[in-house]
N, C-alpha and C positions, 0 to 999 in steps of 0.2 A: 535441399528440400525439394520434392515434387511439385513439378510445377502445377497438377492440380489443389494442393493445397497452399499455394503462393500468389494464386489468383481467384478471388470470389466475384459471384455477381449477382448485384443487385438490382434487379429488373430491368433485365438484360442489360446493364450496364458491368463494364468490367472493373473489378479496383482492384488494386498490386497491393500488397500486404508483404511483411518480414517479420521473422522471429528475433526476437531483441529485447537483450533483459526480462525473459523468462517469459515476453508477452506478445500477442499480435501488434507490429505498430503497420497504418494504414495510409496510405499518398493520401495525401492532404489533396490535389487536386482533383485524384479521380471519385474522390467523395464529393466534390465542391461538384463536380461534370455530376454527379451521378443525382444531386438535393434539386439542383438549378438548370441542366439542360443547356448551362452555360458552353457556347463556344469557344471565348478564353479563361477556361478555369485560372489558371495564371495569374490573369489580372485581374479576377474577383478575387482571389483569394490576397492579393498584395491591395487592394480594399478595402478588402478587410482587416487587416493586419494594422494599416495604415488610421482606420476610423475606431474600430476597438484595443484603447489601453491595456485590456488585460492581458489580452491576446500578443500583444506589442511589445509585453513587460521583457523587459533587459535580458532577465534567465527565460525564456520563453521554454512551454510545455512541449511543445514538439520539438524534432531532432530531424538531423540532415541525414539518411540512409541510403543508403545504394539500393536500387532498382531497377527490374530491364524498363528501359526509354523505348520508344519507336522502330528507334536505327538498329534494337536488339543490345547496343551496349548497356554495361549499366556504370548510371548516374545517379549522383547525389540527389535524393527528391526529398521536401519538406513533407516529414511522417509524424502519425502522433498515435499513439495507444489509445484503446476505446474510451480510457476516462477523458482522453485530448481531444480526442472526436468531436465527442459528448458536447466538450465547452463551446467547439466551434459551429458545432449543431444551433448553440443558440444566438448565435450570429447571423443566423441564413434564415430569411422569410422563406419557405418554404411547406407545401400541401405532401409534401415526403417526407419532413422530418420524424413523426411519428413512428410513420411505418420503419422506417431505417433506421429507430433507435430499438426495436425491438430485434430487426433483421441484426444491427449491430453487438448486439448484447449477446444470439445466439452464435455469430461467428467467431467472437471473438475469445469466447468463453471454451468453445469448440477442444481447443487445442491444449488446455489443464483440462478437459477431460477424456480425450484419450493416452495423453501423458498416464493417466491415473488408472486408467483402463483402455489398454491397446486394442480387445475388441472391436470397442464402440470405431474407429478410425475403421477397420477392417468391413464391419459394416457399412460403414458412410457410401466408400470404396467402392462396395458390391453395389449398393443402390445406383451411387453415381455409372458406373459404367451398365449398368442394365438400363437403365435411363435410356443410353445411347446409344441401344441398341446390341451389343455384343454379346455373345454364347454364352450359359454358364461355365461350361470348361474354359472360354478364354478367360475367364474373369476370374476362375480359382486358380490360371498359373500366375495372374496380373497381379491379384495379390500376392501369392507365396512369391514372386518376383520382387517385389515391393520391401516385403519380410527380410529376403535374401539381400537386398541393396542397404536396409537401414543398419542392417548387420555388420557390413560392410566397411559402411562410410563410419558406425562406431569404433569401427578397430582402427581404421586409419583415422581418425582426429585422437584417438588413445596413443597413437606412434608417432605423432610429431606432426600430422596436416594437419595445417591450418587453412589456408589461403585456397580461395574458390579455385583459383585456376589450376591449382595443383590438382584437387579432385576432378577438374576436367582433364587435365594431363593424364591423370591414372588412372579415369574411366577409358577413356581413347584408346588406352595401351588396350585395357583387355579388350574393348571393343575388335580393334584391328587384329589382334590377336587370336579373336575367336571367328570373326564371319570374312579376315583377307580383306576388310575396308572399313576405312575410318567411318566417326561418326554423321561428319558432315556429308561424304558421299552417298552412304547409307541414306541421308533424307533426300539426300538428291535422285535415289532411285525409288521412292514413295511419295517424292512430288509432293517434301514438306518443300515448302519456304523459310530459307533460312532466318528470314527477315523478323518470321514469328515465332518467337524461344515460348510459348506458351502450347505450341504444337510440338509434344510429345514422340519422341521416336518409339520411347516399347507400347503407345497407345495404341501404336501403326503396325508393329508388329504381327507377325502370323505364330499361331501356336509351334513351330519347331523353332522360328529366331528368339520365342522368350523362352524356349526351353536351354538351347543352348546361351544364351545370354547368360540365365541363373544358372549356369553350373560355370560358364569363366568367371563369374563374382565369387559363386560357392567356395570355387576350389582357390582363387586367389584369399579369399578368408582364411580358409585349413592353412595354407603356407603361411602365411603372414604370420597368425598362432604359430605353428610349428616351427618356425625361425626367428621365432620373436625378433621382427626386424624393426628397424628405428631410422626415422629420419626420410625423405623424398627418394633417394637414392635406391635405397633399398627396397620400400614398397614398390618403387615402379619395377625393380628388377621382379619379384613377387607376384605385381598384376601381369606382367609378361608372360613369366610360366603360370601362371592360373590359367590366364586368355589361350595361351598355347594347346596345355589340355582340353580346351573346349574344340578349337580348333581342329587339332589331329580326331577328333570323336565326328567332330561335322563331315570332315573329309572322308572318313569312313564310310557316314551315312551317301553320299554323294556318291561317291565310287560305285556302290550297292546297288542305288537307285536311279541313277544317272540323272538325278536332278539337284538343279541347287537348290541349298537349302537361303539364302539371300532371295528374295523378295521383291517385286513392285508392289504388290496385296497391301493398301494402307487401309487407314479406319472406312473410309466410303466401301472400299471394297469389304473388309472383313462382315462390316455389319450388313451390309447387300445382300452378300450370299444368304446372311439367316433372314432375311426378311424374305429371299427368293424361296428358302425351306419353307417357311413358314407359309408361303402364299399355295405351295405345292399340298402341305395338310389339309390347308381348309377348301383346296378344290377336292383332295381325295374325299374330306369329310363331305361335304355336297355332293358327290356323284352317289357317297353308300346311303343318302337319305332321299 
């Protein structure tokens, strides 16, 4: 799942969410941080737990989920689905509950309805990242990037991945395969921190690394079909020569231009430059009035 839609935030507060049993379930804590302004969510919420029966009852409504934590691993965190939320909303004295049960209702509902219409997500997307700044061209290849990965990761959970780290393993392949460095290096030359898995590497991207990026997923999709391959083994061998062909196309372009096509250029900088454009118009338009 992208990690802009596995992090929401609720005035300016961040909450981690997962998809599970066909639904959003949401950290119980960073909801309890976000009603309460509480320092140890933690211990309000095992307060709660503690003073409200219902809440306490034996089968309890929420569930243990894995989450990224602080340190970037992910840990088990007490989550509950928007009706779970709901309950525990009315637990918290809170002058936010209100507002967050309405904010609650349209995030959570969100995601049955671009299931239902893929569109509307496409749009979200576009808002979101104009929002922040960035070009319309980066944001039409951000999407059809987007398109090209969900495609992707359907083929491989159709041939036997399961387990997150494998679809890290077999992003990696092509990764390294198409720009000559893995994925964590790569954030190490756009000066993410690794520490923050909510900072996006293709957010950071410049339009030729998401271009060539979508064509080593592309073309690892085509093989994967065309070899109807099955099992970890095989798709990695698959994202290999996918990522390769991107590769050998990058290396061309390099050769030609004598530049590389790898990057420092992250989001401050991409969105920079258009705000540098932008401030360049409106002196042209002032000088011709």
């Amino acid at each position: 799942m992208e990690s802009d839609k596995a992090l929401v935030v609720f005035q300016r507060k961040s909450i981690r969410r997962t998809w599970h049993n066909d639904e959003w379930y949401f950290s119980v804590v960073d909801v309890i941080e976000a009603l309460t302004d509480s320092l140890q969510p933690k211990t309000y919420w095992a307060k709660i737990k503690d003073r409200d029966k219902e809440i306490s009852q034996p089968f309890p409504f929420w569930e243990q989920l894995k989450l990224p934590a602080e340190d970037g691993k992910m840990r088990e965190t007490n989550c509950a689905s928007t009706e779970g939320i709901f309950r525990i909303i009315q637990s918290i004295p809170s002058k936010k509950a209100e507002p967050f049960k309405r904010w609650l209702a349209k995030v959570g509902y969100e995601r049955v309805q671009e299931i239902e219409n893929p569109e509307l997500a496409q749009n979200r997307a576009r808002r979101y990242y104009g929002l922040k700044g960035y070009p319309d061209d980066w944001i039409n290849k951000r999407i059809r990037g987007i398109a090209i990965r969900q495609e992707l990761t359907d083929e491989w959970e159709q041939r036997g991945i399961k387990e997150q780290k494998d679809y890290a393993i077999l992003t990696n392949e092509i990764h390294t395969a198409t720009f000559d460095i893995s994925l964590p290096n790569h954030k190490i030359i756009k000066g993410i921190d690794p520490k923050f898995k909510n900072q996006n590497l293709r957010d950071n991207m410049t339009d030729l690394e998401l271009i060539f990026n979508m064509l080593g997923e592309a073309a690892t999709t085509e093989i994967t079909r065309a070899r109807d391959v099955r099992g970890f083994v095989e798709n990695n061998e698959a994202a290999r020569k996918g990522g390769s062909i991107s590769g050998e196309a990058r290396q061309k372009l390099e050769q030609e231009t004598g530049k590389s096509v790898v990057s420092s250029d992250n989001y401050i900088e991409i969105t920079g430059k258009v705000k540098e454009l932008e401030k360049d118009k409106n002196l042209k338009k002032l000088k011709k009035t």
